[in-house]
C-alpha positions as CSV (number, residue, x, y, z in Angstrom):
1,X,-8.9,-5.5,-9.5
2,X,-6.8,-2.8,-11.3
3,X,-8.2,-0.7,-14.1
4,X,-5.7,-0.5,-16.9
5,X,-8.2,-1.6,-20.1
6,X,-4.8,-0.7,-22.5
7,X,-2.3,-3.6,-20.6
8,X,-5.6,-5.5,-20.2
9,X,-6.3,-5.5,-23.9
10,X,-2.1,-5.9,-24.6
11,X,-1.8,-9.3,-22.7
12,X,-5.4,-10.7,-24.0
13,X,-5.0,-9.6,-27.9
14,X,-4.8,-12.9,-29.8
15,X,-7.3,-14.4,-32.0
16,X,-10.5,-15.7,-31.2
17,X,-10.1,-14.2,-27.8
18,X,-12.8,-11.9,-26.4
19,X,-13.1,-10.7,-22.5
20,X,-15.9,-8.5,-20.3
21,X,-15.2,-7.0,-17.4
22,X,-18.2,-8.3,-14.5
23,X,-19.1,-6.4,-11.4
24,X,-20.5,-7.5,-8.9
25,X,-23.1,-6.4,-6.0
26,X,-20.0,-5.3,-4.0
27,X,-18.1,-3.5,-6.8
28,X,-15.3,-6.2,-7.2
29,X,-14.3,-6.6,-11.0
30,X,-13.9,-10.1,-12.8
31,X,-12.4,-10.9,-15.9
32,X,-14.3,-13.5,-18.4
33,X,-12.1,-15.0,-20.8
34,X,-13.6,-16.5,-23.7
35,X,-11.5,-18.5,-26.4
36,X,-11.6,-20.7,-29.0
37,X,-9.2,-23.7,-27.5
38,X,-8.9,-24.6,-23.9
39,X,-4.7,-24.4,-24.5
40,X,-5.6,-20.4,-25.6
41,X,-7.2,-20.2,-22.2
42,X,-4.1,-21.8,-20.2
43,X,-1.9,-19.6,-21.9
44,X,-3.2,-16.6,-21.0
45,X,-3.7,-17.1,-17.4
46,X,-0.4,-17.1,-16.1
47,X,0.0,-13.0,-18.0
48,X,-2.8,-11.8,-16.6
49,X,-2.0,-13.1,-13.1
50,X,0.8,-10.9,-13.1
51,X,-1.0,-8.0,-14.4
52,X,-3.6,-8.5,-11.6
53,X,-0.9,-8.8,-9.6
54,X,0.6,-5.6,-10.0
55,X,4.4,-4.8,-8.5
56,X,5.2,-3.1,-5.1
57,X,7.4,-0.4,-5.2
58,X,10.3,-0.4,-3.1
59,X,13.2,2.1,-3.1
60,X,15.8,2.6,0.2
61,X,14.7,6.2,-0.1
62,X,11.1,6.1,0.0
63,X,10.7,6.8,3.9
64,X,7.4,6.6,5.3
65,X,7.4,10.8,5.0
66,X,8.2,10.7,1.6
67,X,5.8,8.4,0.4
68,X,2.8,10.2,2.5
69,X,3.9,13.0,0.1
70,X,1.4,11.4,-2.6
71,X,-1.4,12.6,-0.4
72,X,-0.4,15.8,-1.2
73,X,-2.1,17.9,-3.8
74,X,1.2,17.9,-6.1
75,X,1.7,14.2,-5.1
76,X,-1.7,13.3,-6.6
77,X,-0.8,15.5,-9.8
78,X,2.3,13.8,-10.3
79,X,1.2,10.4,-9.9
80,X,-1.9,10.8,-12.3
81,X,0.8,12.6,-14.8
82,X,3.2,9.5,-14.7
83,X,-0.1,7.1,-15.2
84,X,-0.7,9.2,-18.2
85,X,2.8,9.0,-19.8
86,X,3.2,5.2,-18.8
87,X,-0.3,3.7,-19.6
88,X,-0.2,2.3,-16.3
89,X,-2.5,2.2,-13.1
90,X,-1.2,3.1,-9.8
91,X,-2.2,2.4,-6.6
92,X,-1.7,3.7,-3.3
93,X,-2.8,2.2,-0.7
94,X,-3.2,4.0,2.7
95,X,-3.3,1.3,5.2
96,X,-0.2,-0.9,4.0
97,X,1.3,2.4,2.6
98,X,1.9,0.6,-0.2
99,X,2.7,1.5,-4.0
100,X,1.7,-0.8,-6.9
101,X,2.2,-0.1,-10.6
102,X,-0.4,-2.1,-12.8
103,X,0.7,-2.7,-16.8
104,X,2.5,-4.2,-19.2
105,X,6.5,-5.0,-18.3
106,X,8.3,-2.3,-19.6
107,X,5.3,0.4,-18.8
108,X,5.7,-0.4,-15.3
109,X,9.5,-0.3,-15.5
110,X,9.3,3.3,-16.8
111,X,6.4,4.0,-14.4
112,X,8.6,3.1,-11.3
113,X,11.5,5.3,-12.2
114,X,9.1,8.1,-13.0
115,X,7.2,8.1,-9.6
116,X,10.2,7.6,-7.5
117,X,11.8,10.3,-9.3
118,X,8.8,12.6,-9.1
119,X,8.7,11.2,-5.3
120,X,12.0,12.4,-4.3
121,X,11.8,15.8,-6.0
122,X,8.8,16.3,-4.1
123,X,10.8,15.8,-0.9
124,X,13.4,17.6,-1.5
125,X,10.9,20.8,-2.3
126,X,9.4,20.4,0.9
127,X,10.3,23.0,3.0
128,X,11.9,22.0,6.4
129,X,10.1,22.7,9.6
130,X,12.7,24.1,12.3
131,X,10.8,24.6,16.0
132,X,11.7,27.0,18.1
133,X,10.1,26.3,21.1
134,X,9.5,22.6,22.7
135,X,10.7,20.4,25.2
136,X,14.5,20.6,25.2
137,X,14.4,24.0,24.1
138,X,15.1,27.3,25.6
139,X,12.1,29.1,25.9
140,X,13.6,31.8,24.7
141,X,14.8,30.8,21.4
142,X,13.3,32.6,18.9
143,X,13.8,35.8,20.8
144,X,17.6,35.4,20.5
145,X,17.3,34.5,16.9
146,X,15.9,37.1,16.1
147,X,18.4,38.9,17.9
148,X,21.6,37.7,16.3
149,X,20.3,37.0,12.6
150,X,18.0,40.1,12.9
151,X,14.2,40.7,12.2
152,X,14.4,39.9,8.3
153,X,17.1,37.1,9.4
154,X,19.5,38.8,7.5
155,X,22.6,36.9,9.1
156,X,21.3,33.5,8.4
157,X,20.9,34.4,4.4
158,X,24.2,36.1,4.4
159,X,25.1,32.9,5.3
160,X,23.1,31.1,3.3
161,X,22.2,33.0,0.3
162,X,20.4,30.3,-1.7
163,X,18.1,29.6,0.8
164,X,14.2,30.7,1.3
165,X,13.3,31.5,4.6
166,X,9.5,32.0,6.5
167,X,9.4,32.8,9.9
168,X,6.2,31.9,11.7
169,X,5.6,34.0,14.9
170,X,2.7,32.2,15.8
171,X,3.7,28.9,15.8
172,X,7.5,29.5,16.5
173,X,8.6,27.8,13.6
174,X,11.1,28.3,10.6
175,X,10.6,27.1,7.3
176,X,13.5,26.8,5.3
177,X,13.6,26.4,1.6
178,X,16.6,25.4,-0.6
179,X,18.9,21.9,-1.5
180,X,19.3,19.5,0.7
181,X,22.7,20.8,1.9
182,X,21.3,24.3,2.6
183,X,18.4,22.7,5.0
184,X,21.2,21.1,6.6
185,X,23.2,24.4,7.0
186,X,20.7,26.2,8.1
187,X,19.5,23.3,10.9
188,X,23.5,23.1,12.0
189,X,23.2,26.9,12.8
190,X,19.9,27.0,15.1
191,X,21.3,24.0,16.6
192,X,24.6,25.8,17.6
193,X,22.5,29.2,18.4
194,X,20.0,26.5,21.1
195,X,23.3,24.7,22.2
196,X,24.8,28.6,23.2
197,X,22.2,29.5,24.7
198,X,22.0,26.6,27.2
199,X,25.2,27.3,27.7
200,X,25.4,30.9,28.7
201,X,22.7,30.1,31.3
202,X,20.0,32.1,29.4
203,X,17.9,28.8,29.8
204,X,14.8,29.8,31.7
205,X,12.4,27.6,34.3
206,X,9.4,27.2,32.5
207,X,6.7,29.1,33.6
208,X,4.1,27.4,36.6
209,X,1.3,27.7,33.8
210,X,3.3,27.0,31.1
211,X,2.4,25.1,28.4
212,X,3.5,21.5,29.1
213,X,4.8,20.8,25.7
214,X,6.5,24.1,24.6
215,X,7.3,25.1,28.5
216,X,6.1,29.0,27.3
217,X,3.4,30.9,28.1
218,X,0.5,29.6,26.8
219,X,-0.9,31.1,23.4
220,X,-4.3,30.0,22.1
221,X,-5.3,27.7,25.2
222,X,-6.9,24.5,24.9
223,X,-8.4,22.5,28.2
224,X,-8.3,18.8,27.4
225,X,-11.8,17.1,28.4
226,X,-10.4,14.3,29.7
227,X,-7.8,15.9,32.9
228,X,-8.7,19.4,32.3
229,X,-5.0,20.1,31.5
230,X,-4.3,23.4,29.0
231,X,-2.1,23.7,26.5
232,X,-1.4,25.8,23.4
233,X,-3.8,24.6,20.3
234,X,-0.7,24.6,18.0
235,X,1.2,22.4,20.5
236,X,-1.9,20.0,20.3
237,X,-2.2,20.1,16.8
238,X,1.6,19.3,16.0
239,X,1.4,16.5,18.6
240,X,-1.2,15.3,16.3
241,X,0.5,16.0,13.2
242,X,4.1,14.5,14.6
243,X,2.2,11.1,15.4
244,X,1.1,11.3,11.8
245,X,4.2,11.4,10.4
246,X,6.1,9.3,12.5
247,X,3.2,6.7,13.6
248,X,4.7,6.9,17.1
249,X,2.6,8.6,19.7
250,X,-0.1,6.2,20.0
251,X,-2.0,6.2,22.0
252,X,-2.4,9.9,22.0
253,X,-2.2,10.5,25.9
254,X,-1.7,14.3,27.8
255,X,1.9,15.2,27.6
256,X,1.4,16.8,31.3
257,X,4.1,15.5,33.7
258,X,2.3,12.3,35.6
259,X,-0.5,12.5,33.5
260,X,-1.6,9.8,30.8
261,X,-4.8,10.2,30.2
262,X,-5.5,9.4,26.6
263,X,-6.8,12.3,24.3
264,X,-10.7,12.1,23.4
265,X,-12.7,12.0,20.3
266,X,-13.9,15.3,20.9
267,X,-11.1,16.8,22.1
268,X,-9.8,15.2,18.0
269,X,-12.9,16.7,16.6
270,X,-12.1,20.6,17.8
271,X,-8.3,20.1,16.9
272,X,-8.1,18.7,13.6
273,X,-10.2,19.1,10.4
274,X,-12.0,16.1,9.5
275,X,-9.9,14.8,6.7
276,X,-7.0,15.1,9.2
277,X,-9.0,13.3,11.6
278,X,-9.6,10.7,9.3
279,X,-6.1,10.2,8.4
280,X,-5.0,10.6,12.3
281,X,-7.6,7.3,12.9
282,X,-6.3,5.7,9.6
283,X,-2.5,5.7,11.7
284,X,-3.6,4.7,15.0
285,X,-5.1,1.5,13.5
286,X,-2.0,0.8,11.6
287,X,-0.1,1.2,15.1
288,X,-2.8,-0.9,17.0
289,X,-2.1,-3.7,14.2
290,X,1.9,-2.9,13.8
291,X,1.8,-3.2,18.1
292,X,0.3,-6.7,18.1
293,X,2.9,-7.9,15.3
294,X,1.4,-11.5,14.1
295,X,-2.2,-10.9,16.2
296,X,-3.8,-9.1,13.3
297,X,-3.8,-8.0,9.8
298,X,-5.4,-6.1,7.7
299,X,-8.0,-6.8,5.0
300,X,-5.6,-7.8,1.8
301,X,-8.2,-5.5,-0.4
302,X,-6.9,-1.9,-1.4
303,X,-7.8,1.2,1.2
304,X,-10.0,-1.5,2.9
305,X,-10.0,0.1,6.8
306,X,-10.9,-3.4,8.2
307,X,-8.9,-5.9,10.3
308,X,-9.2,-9.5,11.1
309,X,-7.9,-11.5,14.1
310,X,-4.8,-14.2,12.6
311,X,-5.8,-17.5,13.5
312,X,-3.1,-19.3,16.3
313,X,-0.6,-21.6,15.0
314,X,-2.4,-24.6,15.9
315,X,-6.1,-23.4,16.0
316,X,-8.3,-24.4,12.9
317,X,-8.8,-21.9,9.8
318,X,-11.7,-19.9,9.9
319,X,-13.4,-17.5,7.3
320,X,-13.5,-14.1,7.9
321,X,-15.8,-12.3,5.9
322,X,-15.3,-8.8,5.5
323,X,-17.9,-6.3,6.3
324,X,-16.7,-3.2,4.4
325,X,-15.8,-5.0,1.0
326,X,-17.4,-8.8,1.5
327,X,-14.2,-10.2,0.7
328,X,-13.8,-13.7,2.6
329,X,-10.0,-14.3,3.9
330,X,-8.9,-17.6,5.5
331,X,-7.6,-16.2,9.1
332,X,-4.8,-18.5,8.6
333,X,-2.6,-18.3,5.4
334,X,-4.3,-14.7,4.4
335,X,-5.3,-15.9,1.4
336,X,-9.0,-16.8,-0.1
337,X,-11.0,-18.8,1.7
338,X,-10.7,-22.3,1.0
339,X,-12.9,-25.3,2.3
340,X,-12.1,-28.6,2.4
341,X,-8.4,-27.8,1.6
342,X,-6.0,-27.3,3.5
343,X,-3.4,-23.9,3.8
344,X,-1.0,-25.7,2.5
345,X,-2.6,-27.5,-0.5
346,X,-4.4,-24.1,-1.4
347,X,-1.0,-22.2,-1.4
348,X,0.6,-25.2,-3.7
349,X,-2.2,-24.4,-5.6
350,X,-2.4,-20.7,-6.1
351,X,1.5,-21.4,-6.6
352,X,0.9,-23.8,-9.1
353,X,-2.9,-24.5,-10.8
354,X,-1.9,-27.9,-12.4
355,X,0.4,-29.1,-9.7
356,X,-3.0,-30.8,-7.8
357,X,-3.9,-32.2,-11.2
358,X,-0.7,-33.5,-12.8
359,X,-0.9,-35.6,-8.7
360,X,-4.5,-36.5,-9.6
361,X,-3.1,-38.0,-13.0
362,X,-0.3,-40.3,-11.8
363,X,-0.8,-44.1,-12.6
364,X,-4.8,-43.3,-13.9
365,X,-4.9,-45.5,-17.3
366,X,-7.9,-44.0,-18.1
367,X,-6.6,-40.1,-17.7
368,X,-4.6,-38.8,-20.5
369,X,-4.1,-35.2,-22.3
370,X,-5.7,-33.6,-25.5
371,X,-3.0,-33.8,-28.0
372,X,-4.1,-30.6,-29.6
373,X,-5.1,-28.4,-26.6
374,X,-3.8,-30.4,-23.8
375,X,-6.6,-30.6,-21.8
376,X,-6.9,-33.5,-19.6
377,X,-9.5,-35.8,-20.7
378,X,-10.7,-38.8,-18.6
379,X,-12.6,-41.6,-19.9
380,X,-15.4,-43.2,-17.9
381,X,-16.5,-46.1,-20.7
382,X,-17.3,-46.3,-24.7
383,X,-15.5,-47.1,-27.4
384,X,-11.8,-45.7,-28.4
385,X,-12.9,-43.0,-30.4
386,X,-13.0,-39.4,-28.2
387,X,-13.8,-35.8,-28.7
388,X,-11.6,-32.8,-26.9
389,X,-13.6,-29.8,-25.8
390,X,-11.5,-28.1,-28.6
391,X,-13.0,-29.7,-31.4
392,X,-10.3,-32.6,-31.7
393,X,-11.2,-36.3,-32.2
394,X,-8.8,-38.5,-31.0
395,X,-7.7,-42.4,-31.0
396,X,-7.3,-43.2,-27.2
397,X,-5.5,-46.4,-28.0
398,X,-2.3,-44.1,-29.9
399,X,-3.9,-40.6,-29.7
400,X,-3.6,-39.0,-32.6
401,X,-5.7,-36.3,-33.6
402,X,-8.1,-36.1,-36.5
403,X,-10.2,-33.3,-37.9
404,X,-13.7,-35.8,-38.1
405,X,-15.4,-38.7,-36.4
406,X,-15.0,-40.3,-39.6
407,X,-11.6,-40.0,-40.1
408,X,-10.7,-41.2,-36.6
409,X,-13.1,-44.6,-36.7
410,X,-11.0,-45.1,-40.2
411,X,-8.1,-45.0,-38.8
412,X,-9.3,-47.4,-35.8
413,X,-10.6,-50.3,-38.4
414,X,-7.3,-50.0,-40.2
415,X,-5.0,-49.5,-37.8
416,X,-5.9,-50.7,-34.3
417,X,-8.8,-53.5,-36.1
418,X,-11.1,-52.5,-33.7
419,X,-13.4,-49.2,-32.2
């Protein structure tokens, strides 16, 4: 469950009412209500489902890019900022690559437009990555860059004077700093400078031991343990990094011509540090599940890195008990596991709680509701005098309500002549 004790206390504030938060063996959170009146109860259950609920952000701009940007170390300060200002509880999950906002209405409201805003700033800081070398690309580029904007790329910030730019030799990459428009400047002129270049034939064969993803001479090598194929580290490393981003790529195979042999686990290991790694396995499993669209799923609980086979249309539903968090799904409709009902009665159900007992009701004489707290009472036998869980006594023959026994077998001698 979320942890937001100020919405929590909000929605359950009324009299009488007192809650504790239970944990149990597994480190899943329940909430005990206790009340006064059974109707207290009922009231409060349908608020605090939609605070447990939570709401999924969604916004036409929030690429899959921009919202890995909260796994940044200002995306992380700005999201624990705007849970400060908003009272709220957010959570991002890294499997669905889902947002949820946890609190009261308006909190979340404000929440929303904070973290979007604070979302898309963030992208638009982030400095754009031009390569220089790569498949498509003169081998020469950043040779004849250098050449017509000069070593200090004078001529591109003549050009462009608002803009920031870092030149990575290593690499062959530019990073370029500045509005939107500027980035988009600055991209339009490399593109004509590679496009010119093509064109007055200073386009070079690759090398025969050229790297086969940058086509230059390779810097760094790497030999892949699976073909024994060499390659530039950084090459490796931003084939790595580009499947990250993108979540295409997968499975990570040798980019050598004719040659798909997938990457190994320790070829992973010496490329990547091992939060990237992490993260790297965190994407291939959401590819592997996004591939087989309908075959599998995910575990429904937050950051939860297992996956569960979906049950066929017409095959029975089965439990599957999760060994990470102990959570227990039904394979079919994804929702708890429910036995002796069926998918469709259970979702009726979590749809509507009374819906199975206002069915249960029809045409029972002997079933009728609490006048005071509206609890539904049935009566088995005895006499016509009955007492509600609430405190209530009540005439079954006309119900209505009486503070005392006394008062209600009165009003049955004078009224109905009998008990």
């Amino acid at each position: 469950m979320c942890w937001c004790p100020q919405a929590l206390t909000s929605v359950l504030l009324h009299v009488g009412v007192s809650y504790n938060l239970e944990k149990n063996e597994y480190g899943i959170f329940r909430v005990k209500l206790t009340a006064n009146a059974t109707k207290t109860i009922a009231d409060l259950r349908r608020p605090l489902e939609i605070l447990m609920k939570g709401k999924t952000i969604n916004h036409p701009d929030l690429t899959l890019s921009t919202v890995q940007l909260l796994m940044s170390r200002d995306g992380v300060a700005d999201l624990k900022s705007v849970e400060q200002e908003t009272g709220t509880y957010i959570l991002y999950d890294r499997q669905s690559l889902n947002i949820k906002v946890f609190g009261l209405q308006d909190q979340v409201a404000a929440a929303e437009e904070k973290l979007i805003h604070a979302l898309l700033q963030l992208r638009d800081k982030k400095p754009l990555d031009i390569r220089l070398r790569g498949r498509n690309l003169p081998p020469n580029l950043m040779k004849e860059m250098l050449k017509k904007f000069g070593a200090d790329l004078e001529g591109l910030k003549r050009e462009v004077p608002a803009v920031e730019l870092r030149l990575n030799l290593r690499q062959h990459t530019l990073y370029v700093r500045g509005s939107k428009e500027d980035k988009q400047r600055v991209e339009e002129m490399i593109s004509e400078l590679v496009n010119s270049t093509k064109y007055n034939g200073l386009l070079q064969l690759p090398l025969e031991n050229a790297c086969p993803i940058c086509l230059c001479e390779v810097e760094d090598p790497f030999k892949l343990e699976s073909c024994g194929h060499v390659f530039c580290l950084t090459c490796l490393v931003d084939q790595c990094e580009s499947a990250l981003k993108s979540h295409d790529g997968f499975p990570l195979c040798c980019l050598k011509n004719g040659c798909k042999k997938q990457l190994l686990v320790v070829d992973l290991r010496s490329l990547l540090s091992s939060e990237k790694l992490e993260e790297l396995f965190r994407a291939s499993l959401r590819a592997f599940v996004a591939s087989n669209a309908g075959k599998y799923r995910f575990c429904p609980t937050p950051d939860c890195p297992s996956i569960y086979q979906v049950a066929a249309a017409d095959a029975e539903s089965k439990p599957f008990v999760c060994g990470a968090c102990f959570v227990e799904i039904c394979n079919k409709c994804h929702l708890e596991y429910h036995p002796f009902i069926s998918c469709e009665a259970y979702k009726e159900y979590k749809e509507d709680p009374d819906a199975t007992l206002l069915e249960w009701r029809k045409g029972k004489e002997n079933v009728k509701v609490c006048p005071s707290c509206h609890f539904t009472i049935e009566k088995a036998d005895g006499c016509n005098h009955v007492e509600c869980k609430c405190g209530s006594h009540i005439c079954w023959a006309c119900l209505e309500n009486f503070r005392s026994s006394d008062d209600c077998y009165s009003h049955l001698r004078s009224v109905h002549l009998s008990y």
